[in-house]
C-alpha positions in Angstrom: 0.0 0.0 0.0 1.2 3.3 -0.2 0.9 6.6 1.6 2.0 7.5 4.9 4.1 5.0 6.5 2.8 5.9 10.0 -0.9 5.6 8.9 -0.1 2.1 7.2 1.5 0.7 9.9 -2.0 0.9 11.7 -4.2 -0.1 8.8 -1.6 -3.1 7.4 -2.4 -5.3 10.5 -6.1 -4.7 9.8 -5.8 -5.7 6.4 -3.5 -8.9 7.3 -5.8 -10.4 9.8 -9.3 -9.4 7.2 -7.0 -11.4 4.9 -6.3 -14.4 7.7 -9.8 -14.5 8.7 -11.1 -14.9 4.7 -8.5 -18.1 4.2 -9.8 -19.6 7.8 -13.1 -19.3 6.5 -12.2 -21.2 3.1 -14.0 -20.6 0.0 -17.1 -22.5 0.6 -18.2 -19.9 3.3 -21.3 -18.1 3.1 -21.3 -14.7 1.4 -22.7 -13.2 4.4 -20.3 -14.8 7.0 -17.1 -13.5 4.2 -19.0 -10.1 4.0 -19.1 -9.9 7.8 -15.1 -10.1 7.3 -14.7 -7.1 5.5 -17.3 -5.3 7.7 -15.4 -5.5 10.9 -12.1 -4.8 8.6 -13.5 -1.8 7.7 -14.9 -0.6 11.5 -11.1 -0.6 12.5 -9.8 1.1 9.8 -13.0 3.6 10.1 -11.1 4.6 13.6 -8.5 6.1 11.1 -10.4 7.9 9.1 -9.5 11.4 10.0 -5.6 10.4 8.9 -6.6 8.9 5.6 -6.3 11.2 2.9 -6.3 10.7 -1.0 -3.5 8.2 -1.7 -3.8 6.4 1.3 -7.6 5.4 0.1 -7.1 4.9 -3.3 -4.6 2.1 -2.0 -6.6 1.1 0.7 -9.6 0.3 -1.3 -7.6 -1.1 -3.7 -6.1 -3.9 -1.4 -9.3 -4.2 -0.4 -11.2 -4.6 -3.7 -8.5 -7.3 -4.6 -8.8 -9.3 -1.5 -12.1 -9.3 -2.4 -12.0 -10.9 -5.9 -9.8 -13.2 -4.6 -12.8 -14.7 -2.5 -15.4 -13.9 -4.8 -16.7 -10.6 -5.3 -17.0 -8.2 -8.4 -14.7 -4.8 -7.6 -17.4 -3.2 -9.6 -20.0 -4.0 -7.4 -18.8 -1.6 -5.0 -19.2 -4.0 -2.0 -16.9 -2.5 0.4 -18.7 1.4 -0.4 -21.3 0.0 2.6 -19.0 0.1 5.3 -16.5 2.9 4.0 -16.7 5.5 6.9 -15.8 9.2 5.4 -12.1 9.0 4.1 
């Protein structure tokens, strides 16, 4: 990811244990139950939101979108828009 260093070192942890959690659950999992995942990924990195500017969500979402067609789900459905706090 890219952006501030200081800001990644807090969201890179997030995104390492959203992508843990999604390989426990395997690839049979319910959409719901791999949703849920991304969800509570995205009501930590919400804590941040007043330190994420421009390039750090571009990349953010990025990661994000990716690790989410990995398991599944179109980028272009906007999935993880739901939970996205305002960053």
């Amino acid at each position: 990811m890219e952006g501030d260093d200081l800001l990644l070192a807090k969201i890179r942890p997030i995104i390492m244990r959203l992508a843990e959690k999604l390989e426990k659950l395997g690839p049979n999992s319910a959409k719901d139950v791999r949703l849920s995942a991304f969800a509570e990924a995205f009501s930590e990195i919400n804590l941040h939101a007043d330190e994420i500017e421009t390039v750090e969500r571009e990349s953010i979402l990025e990661t994000i979108y990716d690790i989410g067609e990995i398991v599944g789900f179109d980028r272009d459905s906007g999935f993880a828009e739901e939970w996205r706090g305002d960053w």
